[in-house]
N, C-alpha and C positions, 0 to 999 in steps of 0.2 A: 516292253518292260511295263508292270504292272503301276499302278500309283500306288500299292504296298511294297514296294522293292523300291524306294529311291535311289538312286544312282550314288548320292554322296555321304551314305554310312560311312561312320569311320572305322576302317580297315587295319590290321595288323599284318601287312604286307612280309612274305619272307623276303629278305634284304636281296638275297644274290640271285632268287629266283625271278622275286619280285611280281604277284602273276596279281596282288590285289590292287587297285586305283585306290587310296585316297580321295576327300574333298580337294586339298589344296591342289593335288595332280588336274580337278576337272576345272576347278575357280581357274589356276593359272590357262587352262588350254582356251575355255569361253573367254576368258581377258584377252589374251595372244590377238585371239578371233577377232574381236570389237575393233582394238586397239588398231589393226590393222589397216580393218575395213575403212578406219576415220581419218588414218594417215594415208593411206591410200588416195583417198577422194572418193570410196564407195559414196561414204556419207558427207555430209560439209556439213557445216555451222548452219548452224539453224533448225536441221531435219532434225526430224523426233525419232530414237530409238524403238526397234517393236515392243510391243509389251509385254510384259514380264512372263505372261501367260506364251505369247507365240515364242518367246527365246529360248521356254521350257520344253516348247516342243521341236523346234529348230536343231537345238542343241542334245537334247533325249539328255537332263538334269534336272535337279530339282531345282525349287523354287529358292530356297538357299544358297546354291553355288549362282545361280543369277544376281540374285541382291548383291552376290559378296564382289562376282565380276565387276558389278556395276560400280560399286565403291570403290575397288580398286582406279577404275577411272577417273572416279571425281575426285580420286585424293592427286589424281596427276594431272586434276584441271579439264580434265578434256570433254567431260559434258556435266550438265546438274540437272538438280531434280527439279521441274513444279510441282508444286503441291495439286492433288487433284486434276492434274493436265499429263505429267508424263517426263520422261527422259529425254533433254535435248543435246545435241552434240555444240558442245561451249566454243572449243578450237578442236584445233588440227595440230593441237601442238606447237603453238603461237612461232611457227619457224618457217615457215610454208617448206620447201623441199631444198635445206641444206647441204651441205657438200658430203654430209656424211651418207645422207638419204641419196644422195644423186650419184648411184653406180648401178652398172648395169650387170645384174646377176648372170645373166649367160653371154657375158663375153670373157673368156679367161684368162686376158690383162685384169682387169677390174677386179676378178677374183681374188689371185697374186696380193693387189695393192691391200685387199680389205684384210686377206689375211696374216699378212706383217703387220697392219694395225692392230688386228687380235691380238695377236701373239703378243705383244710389245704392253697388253690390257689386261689379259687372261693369264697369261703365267703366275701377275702377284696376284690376281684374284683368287688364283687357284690357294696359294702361298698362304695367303689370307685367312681362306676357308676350313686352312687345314689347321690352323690357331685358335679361330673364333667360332667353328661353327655349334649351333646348337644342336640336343640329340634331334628335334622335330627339322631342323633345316637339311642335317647328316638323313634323314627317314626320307626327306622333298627329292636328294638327292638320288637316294637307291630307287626311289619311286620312279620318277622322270625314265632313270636308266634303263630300269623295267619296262616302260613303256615302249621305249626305241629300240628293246631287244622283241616288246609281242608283237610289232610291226613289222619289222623283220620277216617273223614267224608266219605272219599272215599274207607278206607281199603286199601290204597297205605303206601309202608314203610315210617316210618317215622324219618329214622335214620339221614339219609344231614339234615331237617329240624330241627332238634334236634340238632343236632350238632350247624348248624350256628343260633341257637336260642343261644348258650352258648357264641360263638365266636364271636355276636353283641354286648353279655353284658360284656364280654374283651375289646371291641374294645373303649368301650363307658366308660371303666376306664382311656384311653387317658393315657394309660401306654405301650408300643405296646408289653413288654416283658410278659403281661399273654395272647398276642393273639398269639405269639410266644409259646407261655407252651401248651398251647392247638391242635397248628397245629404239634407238634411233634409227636404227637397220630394220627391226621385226625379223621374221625367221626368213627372211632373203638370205640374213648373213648368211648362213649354212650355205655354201661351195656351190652341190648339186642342187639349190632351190631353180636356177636355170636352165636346168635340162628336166626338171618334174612338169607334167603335167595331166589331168586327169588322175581317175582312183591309182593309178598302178605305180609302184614305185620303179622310176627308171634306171637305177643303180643296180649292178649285178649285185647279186646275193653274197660272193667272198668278197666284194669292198666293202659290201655293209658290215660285217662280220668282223673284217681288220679293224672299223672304225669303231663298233660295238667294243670290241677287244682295249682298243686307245681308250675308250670312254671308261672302260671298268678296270684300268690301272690308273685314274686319273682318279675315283670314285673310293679304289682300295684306301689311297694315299692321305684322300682326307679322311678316311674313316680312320685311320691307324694315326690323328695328327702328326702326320709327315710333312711338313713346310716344305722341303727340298725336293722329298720324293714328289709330292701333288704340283710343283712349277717342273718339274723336269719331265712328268708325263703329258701335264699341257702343251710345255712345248714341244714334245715330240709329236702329239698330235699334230699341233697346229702347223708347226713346220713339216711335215710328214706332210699333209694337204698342201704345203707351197708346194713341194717337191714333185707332187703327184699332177698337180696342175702344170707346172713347168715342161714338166716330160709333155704333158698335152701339146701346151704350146708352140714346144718344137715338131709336132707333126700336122699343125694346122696353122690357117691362115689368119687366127683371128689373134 
């Protein structure tokens, strides 16, 4: 991509197609990214982040969705700037690895347990979002959606897009404490992050498609401010996933 084509023009995306990214689609993904990397333990306290210059090219965005990544994390505490020196990682998240963080995404008990917590989270988020949200959080939402439908299309993982498809419709409850419930996990939550690994998405192409299908009556319902409709398509998502896990469980050992 050219350094005349930035990556984060803003876009007039068609909603149900959805084929254009947004900035805030690439801000949120490079955030996901960071975020991760420093709950993880990639990074600890003290390392310095790369520079604004390598992240530009790491990420293939502009120098904008960087800055904006990076705020996003100092407004959650987790690194600051020096003046003249550079980006350092502050915390970890001043929690070190909580009960909520401590599950193991490919064992399919662990799965189960985290997604009744969802469920039990997500339903009134959804509830929420279909009361309060704004047209630009309702545009976050189709965008996100969009995204985990071209991944699909391309057989690229589709786990970040998943993720920040759930963490728009948090954001768009204008509660910040369920966009907080969900970055405590990072995009583990998502079921199948357990069985992904490497470029190739591990899920057959009809489960991705049924869950594509759940995500875009979940997606209808806040658009239409539907309160009732937007918790009753979460949770059949969500319990839809208990269930499909479940059937797993009785035919293996773990």
């Amino acid at each position: 991509m050219s350094q005349h084509d930035p990556v984060d023009v803003a876009t007039q995306p068609d909603r149900r197609s959805g084929r254009a990214r947004g900035r805030g689609n690439l801000v949120e993904m490079v955030g996901v990214q960071l975020r991760r990397a420093i709950l993880d333990g990639e990074m600890r306290v003290g390392d310095k982040l790369p520079s604004e210059a390598e992240l530009t090219r790491q990420y293939d965005v502009s120098r904008t969705v960087i800055r904006e990544a990076i705020a996003s994390l100092r407004a959650d505490g987790l690194v600051e700037a020096r003046h003249g020196v550079g980006v350092f990682v502050q915390s970890t998240g001043g929690r070190g690895v909580s009960p909520l963080q401590d599950f193991d995404p490919a064992k399919i008990s662990s799965i189960i347990e985290v997604l009744e917590l969802r469920t039990a989270v997500e339903v009134e988020a959804a509830g929420l979002a279909a009361l309060r949200r704004s047209p630009a959080q309702e545009e976050a939402i189709w965008e996100h959606l969009a995204a985990v439908g071209a991944a699909i299309d391309a057989g690229r993982p589709t786990i970040e897009a998943d993720f920040a498809f759930h963490v728009a419709i948090a954001e768009a409850a204008n509660n910040p404490r369920f966009r907080d419930f969900l970055m405590l996990f990072g995009p583990n939550v998502i079921p199948r992050a357990g069985l992904q690994s490497g470029m190739a998405e591990a899920a057959p192409p009809e489960y991705l498609r049924q869950i594509q299908s759940e995500h875009r009556r979940i997606a209808d319902a806040i658009s239409a401010r539907d309160e009732e409709g937007a918790r009753q398509a979460m949770r059949v998502h969500l319990k839809g996933g208990q269930q499909r896990y479940r059937n797993l469980i009785r035919r293996t050992d773990i």
